[in-house]
LUMKE-976131 format. One line per field, with one value per residue (C-alpha): x, y, z; residue in three letters; residue number from 1. Coordinates in Angstrom, 2 decimals, m for minus. Example, Ala and Ser with C-alpha at 12.3 -4.5 7.8 and 13.67 -1.06 7.14 Angstrom:
px c(12.30,13.67) .
py c(m4.50,m1.06) .
pz c(7.80,7.14) .
type c(Ala,Ser) .
seq c(1,2) .
end
This chain:
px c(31.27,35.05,35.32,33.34,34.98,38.72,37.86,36.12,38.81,41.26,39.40,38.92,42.47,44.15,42.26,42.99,46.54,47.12,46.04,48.89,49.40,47.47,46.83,43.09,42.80,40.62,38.54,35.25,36.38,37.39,40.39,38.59,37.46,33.67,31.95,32.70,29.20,29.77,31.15,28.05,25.87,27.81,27.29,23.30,23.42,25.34,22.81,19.84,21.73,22.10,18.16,17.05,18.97,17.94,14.09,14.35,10.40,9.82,10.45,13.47,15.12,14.05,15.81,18.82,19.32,18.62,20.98,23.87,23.23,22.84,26.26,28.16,26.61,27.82,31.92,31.83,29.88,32.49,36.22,34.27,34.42,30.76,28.10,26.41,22.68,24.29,25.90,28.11,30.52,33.55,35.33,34.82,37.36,40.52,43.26,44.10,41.23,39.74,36.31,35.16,37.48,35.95,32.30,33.04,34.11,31.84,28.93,30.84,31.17,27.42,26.61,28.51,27.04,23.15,23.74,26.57,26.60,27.09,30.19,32.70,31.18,31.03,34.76,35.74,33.40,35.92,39.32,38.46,37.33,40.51,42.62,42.32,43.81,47.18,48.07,48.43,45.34,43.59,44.98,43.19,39.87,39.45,38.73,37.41,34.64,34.52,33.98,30.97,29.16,29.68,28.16,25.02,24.73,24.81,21.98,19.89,20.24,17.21,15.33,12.21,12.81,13.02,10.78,8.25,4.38,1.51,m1.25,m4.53,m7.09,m10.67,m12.83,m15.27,m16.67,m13.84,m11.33,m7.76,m7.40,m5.42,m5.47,m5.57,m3.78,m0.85,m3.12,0.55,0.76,0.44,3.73,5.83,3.33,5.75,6.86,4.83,6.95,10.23,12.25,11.50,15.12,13.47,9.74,9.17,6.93,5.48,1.96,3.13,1.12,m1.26,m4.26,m7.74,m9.47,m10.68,m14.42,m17.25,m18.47,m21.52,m20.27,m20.63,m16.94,m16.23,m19.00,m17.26,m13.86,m15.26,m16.82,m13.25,m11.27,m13.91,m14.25,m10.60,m8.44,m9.77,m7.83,m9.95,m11.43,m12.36,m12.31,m8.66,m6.69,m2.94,m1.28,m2.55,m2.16,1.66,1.46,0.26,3.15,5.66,5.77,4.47,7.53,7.32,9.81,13.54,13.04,14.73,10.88,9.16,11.99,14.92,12.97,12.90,16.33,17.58,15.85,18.16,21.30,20.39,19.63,22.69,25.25,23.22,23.46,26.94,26.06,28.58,29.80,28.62,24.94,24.38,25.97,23.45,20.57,20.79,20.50,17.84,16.15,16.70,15.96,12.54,11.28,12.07,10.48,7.49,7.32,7.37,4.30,2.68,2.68,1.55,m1.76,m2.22,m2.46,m4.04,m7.35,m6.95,m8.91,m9.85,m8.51,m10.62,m9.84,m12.36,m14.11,m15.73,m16.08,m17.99,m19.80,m23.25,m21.44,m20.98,m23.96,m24.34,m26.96,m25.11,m22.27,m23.37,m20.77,m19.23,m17.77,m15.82,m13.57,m9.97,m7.72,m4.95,m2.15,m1.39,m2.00,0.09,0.04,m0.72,m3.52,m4.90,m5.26,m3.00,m0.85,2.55,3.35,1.56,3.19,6.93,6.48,5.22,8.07,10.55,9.22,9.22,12.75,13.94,12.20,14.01,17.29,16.30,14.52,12.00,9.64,9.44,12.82,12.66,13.60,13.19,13.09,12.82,10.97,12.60,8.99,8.45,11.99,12.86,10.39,11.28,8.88,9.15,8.15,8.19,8.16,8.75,5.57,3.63,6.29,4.48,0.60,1.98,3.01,0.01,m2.43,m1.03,m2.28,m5.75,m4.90,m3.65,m6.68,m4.88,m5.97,m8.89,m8.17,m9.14,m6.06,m3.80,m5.04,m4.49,m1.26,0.47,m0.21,1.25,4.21,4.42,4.18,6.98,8.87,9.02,9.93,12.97,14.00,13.87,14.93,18.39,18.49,18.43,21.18,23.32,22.27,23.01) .
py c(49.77,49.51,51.29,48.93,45.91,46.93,47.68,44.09,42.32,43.77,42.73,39.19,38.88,40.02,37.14,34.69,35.13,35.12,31.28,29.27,26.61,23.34,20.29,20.25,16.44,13.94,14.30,13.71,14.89,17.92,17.96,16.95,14.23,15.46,14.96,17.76,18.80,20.36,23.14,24.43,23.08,25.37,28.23,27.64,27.28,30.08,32.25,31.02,31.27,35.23,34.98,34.00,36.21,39.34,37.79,38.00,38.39,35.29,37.20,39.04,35.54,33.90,36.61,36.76,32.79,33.56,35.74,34.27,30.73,32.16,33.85,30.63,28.79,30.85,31.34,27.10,26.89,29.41,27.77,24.57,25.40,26.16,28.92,31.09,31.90,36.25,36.98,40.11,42.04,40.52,37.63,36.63,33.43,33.22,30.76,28.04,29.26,25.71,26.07,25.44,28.00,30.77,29.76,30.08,33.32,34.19,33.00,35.03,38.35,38.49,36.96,39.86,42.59,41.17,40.71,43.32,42.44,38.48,39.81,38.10,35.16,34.43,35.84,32.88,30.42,31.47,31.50,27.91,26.54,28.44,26.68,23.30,24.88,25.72,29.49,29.89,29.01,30.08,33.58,32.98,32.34,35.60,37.99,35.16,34.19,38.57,39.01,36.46,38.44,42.10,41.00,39.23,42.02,44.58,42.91,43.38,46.78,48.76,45.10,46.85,45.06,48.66,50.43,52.38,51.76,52.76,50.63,51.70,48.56,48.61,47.95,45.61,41.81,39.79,42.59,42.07,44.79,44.97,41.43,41.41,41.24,43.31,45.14,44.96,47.42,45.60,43.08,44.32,45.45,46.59,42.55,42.14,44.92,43.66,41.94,38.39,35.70,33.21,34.16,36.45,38.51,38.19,37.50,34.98,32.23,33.94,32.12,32.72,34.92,33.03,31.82,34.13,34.51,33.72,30.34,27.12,26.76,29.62,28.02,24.57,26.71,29.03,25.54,23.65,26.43,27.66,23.94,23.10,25.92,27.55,28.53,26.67,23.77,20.62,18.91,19.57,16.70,17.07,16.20,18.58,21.40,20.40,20.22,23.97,24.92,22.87,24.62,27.76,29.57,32.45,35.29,34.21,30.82,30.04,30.99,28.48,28.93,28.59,25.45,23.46,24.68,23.03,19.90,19.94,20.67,17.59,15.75,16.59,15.50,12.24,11.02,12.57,14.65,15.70,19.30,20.54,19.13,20.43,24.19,23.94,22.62,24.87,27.79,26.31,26.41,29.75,31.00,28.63,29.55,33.33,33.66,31.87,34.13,36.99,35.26,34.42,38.10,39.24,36.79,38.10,41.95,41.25,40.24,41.35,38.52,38.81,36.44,33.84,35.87,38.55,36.20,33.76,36.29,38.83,36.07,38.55,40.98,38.71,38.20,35.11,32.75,29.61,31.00,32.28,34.66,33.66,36.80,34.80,32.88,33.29,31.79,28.93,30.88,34.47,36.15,37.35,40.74,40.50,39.34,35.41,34.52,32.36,30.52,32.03,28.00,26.54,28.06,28.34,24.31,22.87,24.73,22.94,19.63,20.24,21.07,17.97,16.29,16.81,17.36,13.14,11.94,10.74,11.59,8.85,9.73,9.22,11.78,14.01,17.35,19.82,22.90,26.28,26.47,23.31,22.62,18.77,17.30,15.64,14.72,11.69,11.63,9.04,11.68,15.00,15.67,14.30,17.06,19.81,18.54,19.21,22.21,23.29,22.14,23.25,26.81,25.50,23.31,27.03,29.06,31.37,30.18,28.74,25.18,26.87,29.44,26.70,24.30,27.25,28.03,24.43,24.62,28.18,27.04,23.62,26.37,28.38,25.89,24.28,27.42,28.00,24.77,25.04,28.40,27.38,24.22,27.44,29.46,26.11,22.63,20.02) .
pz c(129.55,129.30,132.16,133.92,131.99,133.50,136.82,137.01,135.37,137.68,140.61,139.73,137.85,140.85,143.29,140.84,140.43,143.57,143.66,143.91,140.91,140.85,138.41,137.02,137.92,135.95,132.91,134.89,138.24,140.22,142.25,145.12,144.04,143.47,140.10,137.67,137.49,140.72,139.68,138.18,140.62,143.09,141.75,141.10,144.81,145.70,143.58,145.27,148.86,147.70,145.85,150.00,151.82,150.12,149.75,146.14,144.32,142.04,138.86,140.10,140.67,137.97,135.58,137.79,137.44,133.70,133.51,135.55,133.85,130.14,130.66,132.41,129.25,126.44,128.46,128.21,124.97,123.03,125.10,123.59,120.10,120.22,119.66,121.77,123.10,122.85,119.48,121.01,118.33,118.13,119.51,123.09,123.39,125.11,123.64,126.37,128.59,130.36,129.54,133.28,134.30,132.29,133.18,136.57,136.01,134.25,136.65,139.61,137.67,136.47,140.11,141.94,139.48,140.28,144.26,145.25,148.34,148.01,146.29,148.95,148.92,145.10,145.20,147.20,145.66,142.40,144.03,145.07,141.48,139.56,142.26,140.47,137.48,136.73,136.67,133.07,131.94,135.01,133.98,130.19,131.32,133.67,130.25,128.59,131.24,132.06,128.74,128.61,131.89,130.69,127.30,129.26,131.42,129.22,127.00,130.23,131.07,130.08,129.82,131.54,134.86,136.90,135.16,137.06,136.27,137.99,138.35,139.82,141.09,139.76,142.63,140.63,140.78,139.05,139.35,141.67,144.44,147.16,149.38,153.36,155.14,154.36,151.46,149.75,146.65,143.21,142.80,139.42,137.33,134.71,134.65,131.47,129.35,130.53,127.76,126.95,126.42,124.17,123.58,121.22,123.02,126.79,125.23,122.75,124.46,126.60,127.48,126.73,129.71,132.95,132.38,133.07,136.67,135.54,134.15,135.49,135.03,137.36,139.95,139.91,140.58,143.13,145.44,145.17,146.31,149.12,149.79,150.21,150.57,153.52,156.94,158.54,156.11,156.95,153.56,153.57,154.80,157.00,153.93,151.85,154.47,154.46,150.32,150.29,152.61,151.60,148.11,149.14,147.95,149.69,150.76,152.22,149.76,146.88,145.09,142.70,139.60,142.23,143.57,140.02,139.34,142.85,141.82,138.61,140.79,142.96,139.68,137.96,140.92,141.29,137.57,137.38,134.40,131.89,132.74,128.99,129.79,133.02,132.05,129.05,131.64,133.58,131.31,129.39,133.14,133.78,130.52,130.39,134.25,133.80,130.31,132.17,135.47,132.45,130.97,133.86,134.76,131.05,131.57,135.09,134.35,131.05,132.59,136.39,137.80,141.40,144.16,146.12,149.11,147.74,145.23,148.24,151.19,148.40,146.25,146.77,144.27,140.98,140.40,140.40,142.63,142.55,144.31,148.10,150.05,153.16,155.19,156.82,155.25,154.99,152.76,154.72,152.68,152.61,149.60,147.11,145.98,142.47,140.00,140.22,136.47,135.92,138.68,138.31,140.25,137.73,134.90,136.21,137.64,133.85,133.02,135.06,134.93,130.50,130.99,133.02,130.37,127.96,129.63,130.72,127.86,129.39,132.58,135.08,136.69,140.42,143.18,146.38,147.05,150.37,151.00,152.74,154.26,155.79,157.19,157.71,155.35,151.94,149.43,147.08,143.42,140.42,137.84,136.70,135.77,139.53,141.28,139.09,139.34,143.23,143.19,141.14,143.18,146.45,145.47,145.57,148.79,150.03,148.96,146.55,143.61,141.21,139.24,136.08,136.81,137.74,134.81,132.32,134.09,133.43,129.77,129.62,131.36,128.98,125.57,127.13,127.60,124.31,122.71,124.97,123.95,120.33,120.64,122.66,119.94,117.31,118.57,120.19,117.74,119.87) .
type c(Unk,Unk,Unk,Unk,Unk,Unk,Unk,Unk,Unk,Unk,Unk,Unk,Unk,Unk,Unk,Unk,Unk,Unk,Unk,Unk,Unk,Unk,Unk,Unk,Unk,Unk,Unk,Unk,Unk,Unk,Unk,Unk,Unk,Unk,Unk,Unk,Unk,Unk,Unk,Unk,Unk,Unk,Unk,Unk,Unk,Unk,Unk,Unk,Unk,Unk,Unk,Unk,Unk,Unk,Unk,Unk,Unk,Unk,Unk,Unk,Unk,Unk,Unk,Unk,Unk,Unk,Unk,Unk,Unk,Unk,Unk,Unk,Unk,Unk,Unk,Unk,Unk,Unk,Unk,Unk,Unk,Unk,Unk,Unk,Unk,Unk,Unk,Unk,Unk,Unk,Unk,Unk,Unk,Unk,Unk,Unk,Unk,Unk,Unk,Unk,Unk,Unk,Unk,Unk,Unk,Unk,Unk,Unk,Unk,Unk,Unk,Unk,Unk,Unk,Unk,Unk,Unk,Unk,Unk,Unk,Unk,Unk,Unk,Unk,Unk,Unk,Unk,Unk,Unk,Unk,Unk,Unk,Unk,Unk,Unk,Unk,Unk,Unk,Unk,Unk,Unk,Unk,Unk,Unk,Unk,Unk,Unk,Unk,Unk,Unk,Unk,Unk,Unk,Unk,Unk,Unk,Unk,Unk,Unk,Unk,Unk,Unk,Unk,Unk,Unk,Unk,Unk,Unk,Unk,Unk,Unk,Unk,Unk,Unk,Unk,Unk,Unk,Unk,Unk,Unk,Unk,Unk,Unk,Unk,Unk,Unk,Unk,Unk,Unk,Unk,Unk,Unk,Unk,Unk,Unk,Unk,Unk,Unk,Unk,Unk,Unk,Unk,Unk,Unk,Unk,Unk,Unk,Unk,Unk,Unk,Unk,Unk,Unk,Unk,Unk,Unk,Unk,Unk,Unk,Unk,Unk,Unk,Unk,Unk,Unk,Unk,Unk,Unk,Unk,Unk,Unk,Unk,Unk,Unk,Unk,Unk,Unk,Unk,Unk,Unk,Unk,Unk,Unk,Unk,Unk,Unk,Unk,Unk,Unk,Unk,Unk,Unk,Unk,Unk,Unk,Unk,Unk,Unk,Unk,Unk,Unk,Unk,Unk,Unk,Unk,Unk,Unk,Unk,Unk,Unk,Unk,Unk,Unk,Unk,Unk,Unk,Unk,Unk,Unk,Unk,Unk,Unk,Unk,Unk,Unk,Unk,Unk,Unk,Unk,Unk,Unk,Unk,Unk,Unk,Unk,Unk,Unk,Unk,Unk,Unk,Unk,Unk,Unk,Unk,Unk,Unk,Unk,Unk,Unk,Unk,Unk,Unk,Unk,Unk,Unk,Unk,Unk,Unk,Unk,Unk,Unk,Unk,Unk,Unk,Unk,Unk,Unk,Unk,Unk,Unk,Unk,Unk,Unk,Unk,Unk,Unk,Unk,Unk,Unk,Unk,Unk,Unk,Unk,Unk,Unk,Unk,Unk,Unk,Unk,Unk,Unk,Unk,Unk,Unk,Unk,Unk,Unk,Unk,Unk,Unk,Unk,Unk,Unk,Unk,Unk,Unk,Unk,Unk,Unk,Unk,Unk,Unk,Unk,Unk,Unk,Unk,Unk,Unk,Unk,Unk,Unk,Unk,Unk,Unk,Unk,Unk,Unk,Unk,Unk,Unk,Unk,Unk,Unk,Unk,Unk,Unk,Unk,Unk,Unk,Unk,Unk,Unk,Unk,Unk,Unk,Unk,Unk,Unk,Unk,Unk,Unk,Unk,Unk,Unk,Unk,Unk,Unk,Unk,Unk,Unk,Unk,Unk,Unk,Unk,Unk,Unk,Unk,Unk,Unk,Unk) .
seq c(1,2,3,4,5,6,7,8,9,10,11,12,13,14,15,16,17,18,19,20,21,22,23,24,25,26,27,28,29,30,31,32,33,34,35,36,37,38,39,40,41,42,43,44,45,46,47,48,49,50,51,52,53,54,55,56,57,58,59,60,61,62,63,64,65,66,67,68,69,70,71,72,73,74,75,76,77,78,79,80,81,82,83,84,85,86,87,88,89,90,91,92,93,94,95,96,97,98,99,100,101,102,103,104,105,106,107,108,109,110,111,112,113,114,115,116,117,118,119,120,121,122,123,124,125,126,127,128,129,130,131,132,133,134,135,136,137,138,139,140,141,142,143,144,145,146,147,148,149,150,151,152,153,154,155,156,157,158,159,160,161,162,163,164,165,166,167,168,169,170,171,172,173,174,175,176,177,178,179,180,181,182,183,184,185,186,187,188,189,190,191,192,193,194,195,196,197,198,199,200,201,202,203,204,205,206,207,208,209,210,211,212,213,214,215,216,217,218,219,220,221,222,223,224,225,226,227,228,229,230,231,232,233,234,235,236,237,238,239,240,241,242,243,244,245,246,247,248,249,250,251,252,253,254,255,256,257,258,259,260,261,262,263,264,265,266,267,268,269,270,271,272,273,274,275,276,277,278,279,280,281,282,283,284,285,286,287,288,289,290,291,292,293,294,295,296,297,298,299,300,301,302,303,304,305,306,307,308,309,310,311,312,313,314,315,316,317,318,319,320,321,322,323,324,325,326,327,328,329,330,331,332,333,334,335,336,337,338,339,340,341,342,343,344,345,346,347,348,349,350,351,352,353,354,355,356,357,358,359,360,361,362,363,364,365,366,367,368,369,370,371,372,373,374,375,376,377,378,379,380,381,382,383,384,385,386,387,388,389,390,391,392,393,394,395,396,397,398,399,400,401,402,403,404,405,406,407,408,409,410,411,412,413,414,415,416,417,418,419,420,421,422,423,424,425,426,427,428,429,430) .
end
């Protein structure tokens, strides 16, 4: 690690003092004139700009703004005077390091180390926030914020994010297999096993199975979705066609975490936040959204529950006479590659909108937000908690998923988010 600790300081030392001197500017502004909360906000962006590019899976971005976030937190949090979220041996502060300053570095090391070939672009993203400081200090916060990303990175390594696990479908009523029509391998089936940041174990909250398909429950379920979320449905009206694909989140997007956390960026700039507020929003974010994609996953290969694009076209198989098989439908989304039960949406959304909660006080906080699927089109909301009944729901609109998955799903993602928040208040008391 030391190795690897010199040979990035050295790289990012030598861009920065390069930088000619500069003056840091006001208390609440950046030199340009641009609220201070930008500097954070940037580099959430210029995460997710790397998380589209390389058509980053769901989970894999919701860790990597975890990590990148939980390390830009604890640089500020410690140049603060603060504690930490990692309790690394020894000291990790830097006298006269500007706080900013070292989360920015901090944020562009761990950034660079999770998309390598982004590299150049987070480089200058950095030389252009230590320019507003003045070369002495600037100089401080490189092994300071360094420091910060080695320690968050190194917690990670071995996590169980890589690791290799075979998974064999059961070709049975209610069990997943293989979706048209890609008939993609199972997505990250080692995602349950991989190392939780504030739950205390991936199944901590997992939800009771998905009902019985003999059940009413599952009948009621099985008619929505067959009813609504067909290619070619006529229940379905335009604007919940464009509600399925406007939060669709699929590959080349910023994925459903990267969404919620853009809706904080865009949040944060508007009402100006405080710098400390929105570096400690934003890694409460991360850390709640990729604990909940690691749930999410737990629940889904826990009980293997078959998708609706098997479930309606081979209703003859469950068994059950209430529920009559249509060959021929089609879902109007593609499908994703993994288990249905529960809504990975459903559970990463709740999670977001708990978050702005709290991060707001309150939930009737108006704004809009875009879509990387449906380019051109902003949608309005009065509250956090409308923006995530949305995105839950458009799996059904899409014919991916059940409402008891998605139903289940939002009160995973509410449970997982509460615990990252009094977990964070644990480690950093407000």
């Amino acid at each position: 690690m030391s190795m690897i600790r010199s040979s990035t300081r050295r790289r990012f030392l030598s861009g920065a003092l390069a930088l000619g001197a500069a003056s840091w500017g006001r208390t609440l502004e950046s030199a340009d004139g641009a609220p201070e909360v930008s500097l954070v906000v940037a580099w959430n962006r210029a995460v997710l700009s790397a998380v589209q590019s390389s058509a980053a899976s769901p989970c894999l971005a919701s860790r990597a703004l975890a990590i990148v976030h939980a390390a830009a937190h604890d640089a500020f949090s410690t140049q603060s005077g603060k504690g930490s979220l990692l309790t690394p041996e020894g000291g990790l502060t830097q006298p006269d390091a500007p706080a900013a300053a070292a989360m920015a570095v901090a944020a562009a090391v761990t950034a660079s180390a999770l998309f390598t070939p982004h590299r150049p672009i987070f480089e200058a993203l950095l030389k252009k926030q230590l320019e507003t400081f003045p070369a002495n200090t600037r100089a401080a916060a490189i092994p300071a914020g360094t420091a910060w990303a080695e320690a968050h990175l190194a917690g990670r390594a071995g996590d169980g994010a890589s690791r290799s696990v075979t998974y064999i479908p059961v070709h049975q009523p209610g069990r997943w297999r293989r979706t048209p029509a890609r008939m993609r391998p199972p997505e990250l089936p080692q995602w349950p096993q991989v190392k939780t940041f504030a739950l205390n174990s991936a199944s901590q909250f997992r939800p009771g199975p998905p009902p019985e398909l003999a059940s009413p429950e599952y009948v009621l379920g099985w008619s929505r979705t067959r009813d609504i979320g067909g290619a070619t449905s006529v229940q379905r009206s335009a604007e919940e066609t464009l509600i399925a694909k406007f939060w669709s989140c699929f590959s080349y997007t910023v994925t459903p975490a990267g969404h919620w956390s853009v809706i904080l960026g865009d949040l944060a700039e508007a009402h100006r936040l405080p710098l400390g507020r929105a570096v400690r929003a934003f890694a409460l974010m991360g850390i709640a959204t990729a604990d909940a994609a690691i749930a999410a996953w737990d629940a889904k290969y826990a009980y293997e529950f078959w998708r609706p694009v098997h479930a309606i076209p081979l209703a003859a198989e469950d068994g059950n006479p209430a529920t009559q098989g249509d060959p021929a439908w089609k879902p109007l989304l593609e499908t994703p590659p993994h288990p249905e039960y529960v809504s990975g949406h459903s559970v990463m959304g709740r999670a977001g909108a708990e978050v702005l909660r709290a991060i707001w006080g309150r939930d009737d906080i108006a704004f809009n937000t875009h879509s990387d699927t449906v380019t051109g089109v902003t949608r309005p909301f009065t509250s956090f908690q409308a923006s995530a009944d949305e995105m839950s729901i458009s799996r059904i609109f899409g014919g991916i998923h059940f409402p008891f998955s998605t139903d289940s799903g939002q009160i995973l993602g509410k449970a997982v988010a509460r615990r990252a928040m009094d977990w964070m208040d644990e480690k950093v008391p407000l």
